[in-house]
DODO-480599 format. One record per residue (C-alpha): y, z, x; residue number from 1. Coordinates in pm, whole numbers. Layout:
! DODO-480599
       y       z       x  num
       Y       Z       X  NUM
...
This chain:
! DODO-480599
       y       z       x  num
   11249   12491   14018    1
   11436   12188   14098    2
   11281   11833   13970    3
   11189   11638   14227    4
   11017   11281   14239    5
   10755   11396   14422    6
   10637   11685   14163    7
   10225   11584   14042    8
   10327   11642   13671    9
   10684   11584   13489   10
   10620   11642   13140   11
   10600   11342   12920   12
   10390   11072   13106   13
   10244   11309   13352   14
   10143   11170   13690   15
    9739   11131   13574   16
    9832   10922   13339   17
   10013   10694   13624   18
    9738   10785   13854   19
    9514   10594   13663   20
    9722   10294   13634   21
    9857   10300   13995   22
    9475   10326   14087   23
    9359    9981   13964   24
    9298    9702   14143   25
    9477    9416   14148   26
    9307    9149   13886   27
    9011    9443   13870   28
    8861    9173   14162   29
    8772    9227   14547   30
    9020    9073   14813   31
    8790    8989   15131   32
    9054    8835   15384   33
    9365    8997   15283   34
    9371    9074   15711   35
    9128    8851   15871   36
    8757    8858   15770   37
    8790    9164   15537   38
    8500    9247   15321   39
    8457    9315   14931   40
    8366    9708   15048   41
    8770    9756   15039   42
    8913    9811   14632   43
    9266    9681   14766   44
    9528    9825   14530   45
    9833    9671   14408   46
   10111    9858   14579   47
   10342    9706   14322   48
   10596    9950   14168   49
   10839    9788   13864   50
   11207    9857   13887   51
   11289   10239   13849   52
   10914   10373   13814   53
   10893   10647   14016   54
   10743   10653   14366   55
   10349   10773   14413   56
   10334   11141   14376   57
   10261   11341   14639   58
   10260   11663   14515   59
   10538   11944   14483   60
   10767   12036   14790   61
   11084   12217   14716   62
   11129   12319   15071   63
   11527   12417   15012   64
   11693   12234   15289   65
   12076   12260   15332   66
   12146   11907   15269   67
   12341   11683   15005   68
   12210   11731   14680   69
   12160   11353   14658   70
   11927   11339   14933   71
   11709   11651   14857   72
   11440   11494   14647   73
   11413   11204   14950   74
   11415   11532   15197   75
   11093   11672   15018   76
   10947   11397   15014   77
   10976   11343   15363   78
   10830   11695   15414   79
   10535   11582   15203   80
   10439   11324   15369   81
   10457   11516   15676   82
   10190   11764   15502   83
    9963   11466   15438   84
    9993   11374   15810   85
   10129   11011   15700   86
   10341   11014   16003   87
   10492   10658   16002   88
   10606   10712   15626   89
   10743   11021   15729   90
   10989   10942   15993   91
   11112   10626   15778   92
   11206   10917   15518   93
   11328   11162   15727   94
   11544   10827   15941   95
   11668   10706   15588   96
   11819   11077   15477   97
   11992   11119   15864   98
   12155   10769   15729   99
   12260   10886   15397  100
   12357   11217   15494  101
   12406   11265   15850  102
   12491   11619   15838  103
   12164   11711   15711  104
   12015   11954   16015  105
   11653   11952   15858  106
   11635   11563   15879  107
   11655   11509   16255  108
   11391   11802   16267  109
   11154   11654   16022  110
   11199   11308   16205  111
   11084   11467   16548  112
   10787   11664   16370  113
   10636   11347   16337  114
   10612   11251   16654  115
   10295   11530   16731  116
   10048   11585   16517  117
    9872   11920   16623  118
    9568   11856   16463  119
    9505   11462   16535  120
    9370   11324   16881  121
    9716   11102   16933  122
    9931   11247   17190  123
   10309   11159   17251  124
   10386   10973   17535  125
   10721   11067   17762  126
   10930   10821   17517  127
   10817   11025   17188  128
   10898   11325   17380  129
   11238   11213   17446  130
   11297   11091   17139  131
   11205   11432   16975  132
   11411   11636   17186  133
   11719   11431   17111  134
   11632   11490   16764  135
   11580   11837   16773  136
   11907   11825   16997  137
   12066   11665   16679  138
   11915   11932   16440  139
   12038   12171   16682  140
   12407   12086   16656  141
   12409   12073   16288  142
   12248   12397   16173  143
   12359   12721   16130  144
   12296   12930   16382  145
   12024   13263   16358  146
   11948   13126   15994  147
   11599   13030   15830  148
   11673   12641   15928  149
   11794   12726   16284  150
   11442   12874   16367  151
   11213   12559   16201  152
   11440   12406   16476  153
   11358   12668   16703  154
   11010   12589   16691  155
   10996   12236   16716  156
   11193   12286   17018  157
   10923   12474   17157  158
   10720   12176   17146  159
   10943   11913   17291  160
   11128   12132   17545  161
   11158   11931   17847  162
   11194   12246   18018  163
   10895   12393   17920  164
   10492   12332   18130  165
   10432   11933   17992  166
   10069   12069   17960  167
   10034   11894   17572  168
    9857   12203   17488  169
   10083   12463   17606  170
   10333   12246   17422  171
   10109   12357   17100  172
   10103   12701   17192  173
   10498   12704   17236  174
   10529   12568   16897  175
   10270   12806   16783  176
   10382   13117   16884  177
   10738   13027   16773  178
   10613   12886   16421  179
   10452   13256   16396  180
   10783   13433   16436  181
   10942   13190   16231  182
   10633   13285   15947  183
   10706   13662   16065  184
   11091   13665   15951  185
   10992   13577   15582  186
   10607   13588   15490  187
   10713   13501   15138  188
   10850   13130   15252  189
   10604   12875   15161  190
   10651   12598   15399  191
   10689   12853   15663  192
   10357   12947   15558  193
   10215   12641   15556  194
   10336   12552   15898  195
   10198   12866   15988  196
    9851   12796   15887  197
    9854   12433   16041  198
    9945   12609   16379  199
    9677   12870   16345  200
    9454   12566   16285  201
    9595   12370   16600  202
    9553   12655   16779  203
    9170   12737   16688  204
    9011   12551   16943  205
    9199   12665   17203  206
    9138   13026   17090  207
    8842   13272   17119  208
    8766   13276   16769  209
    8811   12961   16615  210
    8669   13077   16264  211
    8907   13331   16237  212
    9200   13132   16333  213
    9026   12920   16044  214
    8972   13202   15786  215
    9379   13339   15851  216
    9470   12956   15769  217
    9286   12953   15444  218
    9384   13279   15325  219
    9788   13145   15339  220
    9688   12904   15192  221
    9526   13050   14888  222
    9836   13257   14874  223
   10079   12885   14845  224
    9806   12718   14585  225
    9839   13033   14348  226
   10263   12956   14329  227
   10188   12605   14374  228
    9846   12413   14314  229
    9977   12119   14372  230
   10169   12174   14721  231
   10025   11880   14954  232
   10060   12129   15308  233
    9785   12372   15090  234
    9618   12148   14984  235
    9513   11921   15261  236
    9499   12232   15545  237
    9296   12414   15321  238
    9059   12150   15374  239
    9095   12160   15762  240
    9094   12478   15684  241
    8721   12464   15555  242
    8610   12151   15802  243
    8435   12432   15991  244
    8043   12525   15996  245
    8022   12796   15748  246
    8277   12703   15528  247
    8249   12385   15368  248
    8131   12498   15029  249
    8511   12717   15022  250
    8725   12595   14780  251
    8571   12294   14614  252
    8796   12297   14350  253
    9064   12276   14538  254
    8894   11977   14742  255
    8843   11766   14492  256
    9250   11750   14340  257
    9381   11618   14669  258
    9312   11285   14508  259
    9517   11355   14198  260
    9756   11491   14409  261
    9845   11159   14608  262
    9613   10860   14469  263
    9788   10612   14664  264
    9786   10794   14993  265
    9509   10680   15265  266
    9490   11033   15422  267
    9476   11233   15085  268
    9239   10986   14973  269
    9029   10992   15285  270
    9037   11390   15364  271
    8825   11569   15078  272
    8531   11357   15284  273
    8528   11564   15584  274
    8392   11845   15318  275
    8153   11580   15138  276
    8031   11452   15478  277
    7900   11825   15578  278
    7725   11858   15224  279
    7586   11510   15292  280
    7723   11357   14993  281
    7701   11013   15050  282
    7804   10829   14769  283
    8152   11001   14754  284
    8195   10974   15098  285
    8180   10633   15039  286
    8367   10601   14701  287
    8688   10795   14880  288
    8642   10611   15194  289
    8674   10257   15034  290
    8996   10377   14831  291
    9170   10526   15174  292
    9058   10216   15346  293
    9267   10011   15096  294
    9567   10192   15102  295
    9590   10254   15486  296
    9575    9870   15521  297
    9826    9796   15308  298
   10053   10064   15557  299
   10194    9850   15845  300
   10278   10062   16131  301
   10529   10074   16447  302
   10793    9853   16554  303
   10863    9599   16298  304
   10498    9673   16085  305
   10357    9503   16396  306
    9994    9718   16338  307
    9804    9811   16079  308
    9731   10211   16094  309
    9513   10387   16261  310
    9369   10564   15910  311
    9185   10246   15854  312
    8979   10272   16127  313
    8922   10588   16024  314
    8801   10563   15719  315
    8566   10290   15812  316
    8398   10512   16055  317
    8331   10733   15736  318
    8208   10473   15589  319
    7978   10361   15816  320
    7838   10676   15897  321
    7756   10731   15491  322
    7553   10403   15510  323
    7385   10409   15770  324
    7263   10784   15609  325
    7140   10588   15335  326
    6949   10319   15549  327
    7214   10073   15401  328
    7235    9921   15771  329
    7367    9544   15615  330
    7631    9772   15431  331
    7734    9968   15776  332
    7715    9632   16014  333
    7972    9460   15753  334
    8186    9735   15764  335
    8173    9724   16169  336
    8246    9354   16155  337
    8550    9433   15915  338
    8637    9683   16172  339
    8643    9484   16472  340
    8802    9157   16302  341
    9053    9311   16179  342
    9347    9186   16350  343
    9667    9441   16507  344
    9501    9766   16488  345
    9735   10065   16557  346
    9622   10063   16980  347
    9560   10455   16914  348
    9307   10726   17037  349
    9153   10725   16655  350
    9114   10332   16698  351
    8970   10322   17026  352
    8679   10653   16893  353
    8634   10435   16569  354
    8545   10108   16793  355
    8321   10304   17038  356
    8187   10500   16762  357
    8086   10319   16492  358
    7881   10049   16698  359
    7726   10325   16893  360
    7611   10474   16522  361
    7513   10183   16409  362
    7219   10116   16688  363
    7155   10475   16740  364
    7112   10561   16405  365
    6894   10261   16305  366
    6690   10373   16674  367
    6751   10033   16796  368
    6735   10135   17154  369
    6757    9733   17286  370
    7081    9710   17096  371
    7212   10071   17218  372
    7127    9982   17604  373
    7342    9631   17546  374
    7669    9816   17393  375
    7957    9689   17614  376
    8227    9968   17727  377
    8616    9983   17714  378
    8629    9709   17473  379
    8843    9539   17352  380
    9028    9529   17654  381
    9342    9569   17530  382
    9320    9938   17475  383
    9444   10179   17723  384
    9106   10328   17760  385
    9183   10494   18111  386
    9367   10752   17829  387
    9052   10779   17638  388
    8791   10946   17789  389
    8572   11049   17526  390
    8577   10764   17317  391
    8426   10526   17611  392
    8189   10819   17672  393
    8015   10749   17328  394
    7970   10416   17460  395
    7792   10531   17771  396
    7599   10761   17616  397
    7447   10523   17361  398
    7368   10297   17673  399
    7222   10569   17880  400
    6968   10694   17544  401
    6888   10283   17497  402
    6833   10260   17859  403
    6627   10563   17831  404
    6390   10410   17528  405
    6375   10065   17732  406
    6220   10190   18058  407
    6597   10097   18302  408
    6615   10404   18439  409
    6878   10250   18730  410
    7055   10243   18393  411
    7036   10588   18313  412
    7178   10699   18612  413
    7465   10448   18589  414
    7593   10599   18249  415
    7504   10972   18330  416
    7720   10953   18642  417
    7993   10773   18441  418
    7960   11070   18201  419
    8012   11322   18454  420
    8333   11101   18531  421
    8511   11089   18273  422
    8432   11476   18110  423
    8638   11598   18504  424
    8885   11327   18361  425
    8919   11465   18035  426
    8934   11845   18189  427
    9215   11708   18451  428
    9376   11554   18153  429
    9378   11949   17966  430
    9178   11833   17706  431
    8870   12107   17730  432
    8771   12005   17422  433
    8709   11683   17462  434
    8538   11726   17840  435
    8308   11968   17631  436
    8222   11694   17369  437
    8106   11459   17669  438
    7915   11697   17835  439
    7705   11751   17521  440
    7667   11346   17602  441
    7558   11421   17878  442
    7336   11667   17830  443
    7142   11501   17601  444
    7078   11201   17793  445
    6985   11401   18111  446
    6717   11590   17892  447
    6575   11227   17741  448
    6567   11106   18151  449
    6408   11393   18273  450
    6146   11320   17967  451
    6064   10973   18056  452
    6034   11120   18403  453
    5758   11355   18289  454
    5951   11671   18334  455
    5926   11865   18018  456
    6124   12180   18134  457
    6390   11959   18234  458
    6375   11781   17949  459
    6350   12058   17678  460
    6622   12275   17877  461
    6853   12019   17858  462
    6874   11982   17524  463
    6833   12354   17424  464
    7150   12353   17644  465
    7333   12070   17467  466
    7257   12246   17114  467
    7423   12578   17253  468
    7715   12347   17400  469
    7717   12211   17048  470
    7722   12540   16871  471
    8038   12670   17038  472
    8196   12388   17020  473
    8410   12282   16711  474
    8408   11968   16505  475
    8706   11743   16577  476
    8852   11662   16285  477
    8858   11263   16462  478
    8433   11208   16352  479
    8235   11302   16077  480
    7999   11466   16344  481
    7812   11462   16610  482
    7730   11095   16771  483
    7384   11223   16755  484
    7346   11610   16660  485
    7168   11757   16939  486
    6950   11987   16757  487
    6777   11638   16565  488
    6767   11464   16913  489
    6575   11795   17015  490
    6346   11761   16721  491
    6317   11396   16829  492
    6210   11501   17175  493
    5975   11797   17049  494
    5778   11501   16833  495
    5732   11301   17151  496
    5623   11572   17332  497
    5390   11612   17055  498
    5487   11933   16964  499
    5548   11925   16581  500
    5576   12289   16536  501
    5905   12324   16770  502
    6030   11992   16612  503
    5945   12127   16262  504
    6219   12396   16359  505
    6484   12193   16539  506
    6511   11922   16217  507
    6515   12226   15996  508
    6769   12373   16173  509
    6985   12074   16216  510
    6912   11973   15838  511
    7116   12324   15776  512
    7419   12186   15996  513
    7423   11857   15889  514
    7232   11813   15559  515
    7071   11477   15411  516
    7050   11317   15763  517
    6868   11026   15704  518
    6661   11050   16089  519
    6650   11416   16007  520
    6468   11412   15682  521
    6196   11186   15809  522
    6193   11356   16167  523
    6074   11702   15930  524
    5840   11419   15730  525
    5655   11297   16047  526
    5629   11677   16185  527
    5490   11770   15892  528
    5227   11515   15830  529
    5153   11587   16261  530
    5112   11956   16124  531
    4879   11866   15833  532
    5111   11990   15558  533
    5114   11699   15318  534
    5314   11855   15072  535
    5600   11915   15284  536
    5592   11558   15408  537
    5602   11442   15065  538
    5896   11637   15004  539
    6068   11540   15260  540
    6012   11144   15206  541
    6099   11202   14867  542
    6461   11385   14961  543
    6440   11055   15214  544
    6414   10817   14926  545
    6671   10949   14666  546
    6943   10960   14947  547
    6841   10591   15052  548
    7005   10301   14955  549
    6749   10083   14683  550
    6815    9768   14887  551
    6750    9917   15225  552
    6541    9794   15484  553
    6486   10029   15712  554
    6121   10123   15828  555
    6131   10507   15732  556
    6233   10392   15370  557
    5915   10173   15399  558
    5702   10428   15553  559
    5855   10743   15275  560
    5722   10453   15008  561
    5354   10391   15130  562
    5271   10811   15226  563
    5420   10891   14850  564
    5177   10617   14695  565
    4885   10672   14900  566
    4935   11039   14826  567
């Protein structure tokens, strides 16, 4: 197989040995203010490479393009990036080989693949769209026709056809069902199955059977990782792969090398938490979390560097959400003020969910309903949030539930209606998925309204119906999980109700979803005790404590403490 600079191991001075160096941080000190108020939770590493040292490793892609030999290894690595999903770093590889070698068909293609990114929330706007069919146009006139190369064009032309319905999902189909005769003419390719398995697993939610569009994906990819452990497509959509209920114990192994794989890349560094998050893992979540959060802000993005990415963002929302698990709520608020003070954020979908998000965790978590009923919407204002509909939803939901805690019912009503709003706008938009995640909003906040009205078959049907809704719905790979899951909201409601033995059920169930929930774990504590079952409450304050953070404050940490010494 052909050396290439972006192979994991080369022999003498293999790539662990520069992993660990490469992974250090600069003066083995915190930077707090490398971008505005920054905090010491981000290991910032130096990005620093001496003259001729190789570039990070990103694992092994020989992908075989018909190019000049001089620009293959800068081809690959174009294609792995792609397979990490660093999309900005992508098209400046795939621009720079066009430049060096303008022949080179594949480049043009790679540089419009970047420009959708199936399994992300960003959608292209009409100028990416023209931009990637010009590309593809350029790919077009360059290749050889009815060959393997002509149909990867083929297929990307599916996608940015002008031609074509501009439905954005459609557009995925298209690109699907092409990619799957491309995968058809030669099952033996590898990228072709790779590609293949990300467009089974952009497909999935669109499908009838999302877990087996999930279980095909993984079983390519098991088929790529026994040729080539190290290949960064199998690697991280193996992991998409497994972000699915059911199947996040899959694969482990394979989980846990993405890091070794690419140690300077936010994404790789950031994606093996999507698995950790669903075993409630907290301390890696955060360990990764801080390491992806360094390296995505030292990644400028768009025109001129002008923003910083949207991983960042990300990967604080991670972040937060492992905190505030812990009862670490100074740890999550710093974060959140990181977040927001951070200056140039990429003015994405992911930024705008992380904004909404993470201050809507951080008051509904810590069941400060005063705080939750005061979160302000659409902000910052500088967003396009009319193209967001989900992400301000969070906001109104956390609103409506404060409201709901605070006796405003005139409140309530405001932010269910607004919920019912923007789920038609997300449906009109052709975004199901995300019209279904609001409605699960909504239904949760129309069963705690009909509770403070008295109504407990309202109140209980509701929610029952927002835990189905939640069931059938998948987990976008955008959040760790639900805002709130709605089976531990029902358990919530079932305790004020003061029925213990239905919220007993409904936190055991949702502890088998979403394991180690802080509110969960002392939701089963408190039904317990209400049940007279003191043993189980101690267990369960005890599984409270040795998640929790030592330092935090939070009144179930207090209350686990005194029931374990008075028992």
């Amino acid at each position: 197989m052909r050396s290439s600079v972006v192979r994991l191991a080369t022999g003498v001075g293999d790539v662990r040995t520069r992993v660990s160096l490469g992974h250090r941080v600069s003066g083995c000190v915190f930077r707090a203010g490398a971008t505005a108020a920054l905090t010491a939770f981000f290991l910032v590493p130096s990005t620093a490479r001496a003259q001729g040292e190789p570039q990070e490793p990103l694992g092994e892609v020989d992908f075989g393009a018909t190019c000049d030999p001089a620009v293959l290894d800068a081809f690959d690595r174009g294609v792995a990036l792609l397979h990490h999903m660093t999309y900005p770093a992508a098209l400046a590889a795939f621009e720079a080989v066009t430049r060096r070698d303008p022949a080179c068909a594949l480049a043009y293609w790679g540089a419009a693949m970047t420009l959708f990114q199936p399994l992300w929330p960003n959608r292209p706007g009409p100028e990416e769209l023209r931009r990637g069919w010009e590309w593809m146009q350029e790919a077009r006139l360059r290749v050889r026709p009815g060959g393997r190369e002509s149909m990867f064009v083929s297929a990307g032309e599916a996608f940015f056809d002008p031609a074509g319905d501009p439905d954005y999902w459609l557009r995925i189909e298209r690109w699907a069902t092409a990619t799957a005769a491309l995968y058809r003419s030669d099952p033996d390719d590898r990228e072709a199955r790779a590609f293949q398995a990300l467009a089974l697993l952009a497909a999935a939610s669109r499908q009838g059977d999302a877990a087996a569009h999930h279980a095909e994906a993984a079983r390519l990819l098991e088929e790529i990782l026994e040729e080539e452990p190290t290949h960064p497509g199998a690697v991280h959509y193996t992991i998409h792969a497994n972000d699915f209920r059911g199947r996040e114990r899959m694969s482990l192994d394979v989980v846990r090398t993405y890091g070794e794989i690419a140690p300077d890349n936010a994404h790789a560094l950031h994606m093996p938490t999507h698995i950790f998050v669903l075993l409630g893992r907290w301390d890696e979540v955060i360990d990764w979390n801080r390491r992806a959060a360094a390296a995505a802000l030292a990644q400028r993005v768009g025109p001129s560097g002008a923003h910083v990415w949207d991983e960042f963002p990300h990967a604080v929302e991670y972040l937060v959400y492992a905190h505030l698990q812990r009862g670490d709520d100074a740890a999550a608020a710093d974060l959140i003020r990181s977040l927001n003070e951070t200056p140039d954020l990429q003015p994405s979908f992911k930024t705008a969910f992380h904004y909404a998000s993470t201050s809507a965790r951080y008051a509904l978590e810590r069941r400060d309903w005063q705080a939750a009923g005061g979160i302000r919407v659409r902000t910052p204002a500088t967003l396009a949030w009319d193209s967001f509909p989900w992400p301000e939803a969070i906001a109104w939901f956390a609103r409506g539930l404060g409201a709901a805690h605070t006796g405003a019912p005139g409140a309530v009503d405001e932010s269910i209606e607004r919920l019912r709003e923007l789920s038609r706008t997300a449906a009109d938009a052709g975004e199901p998925l995300f019209a279904g995640q609001i409605d699960i909003l909504r239904l949760e906040l129309e069963g705690w309204q009909a509770f403070v009205l008295g109504d407990r078959e309202t109140a209980v049907g509701r929610l029952e119906d927002a835990v189905s809704l939640e069931e059938r719905t998948p987990k976008h790979p955008v959040t760790p999980g639900p805002t709130v899951p709605a089976l531990e909201l029902l358990g919530d409601l079932h305790l004020a109700l003061g029925e213990p033995d239905a919220a007993r059920d409904a936190y055991r169930a949702s502890n088998d979803v979403a394991p180690g929930r802080f509110n969960t774990l002392l939701g089963l504590a408190r039904a317990s005790v209400a049940l007279g079952q003191p043993e189980a409450a101690r267990a369960y304050y005890a599984a409270l404590l040795e998640g929790a953070a030592p330092s935090s404050s939070r009144a179930g940490v207090s209350e686990a403490r005194a029931f374990i010494a008075g028992g």
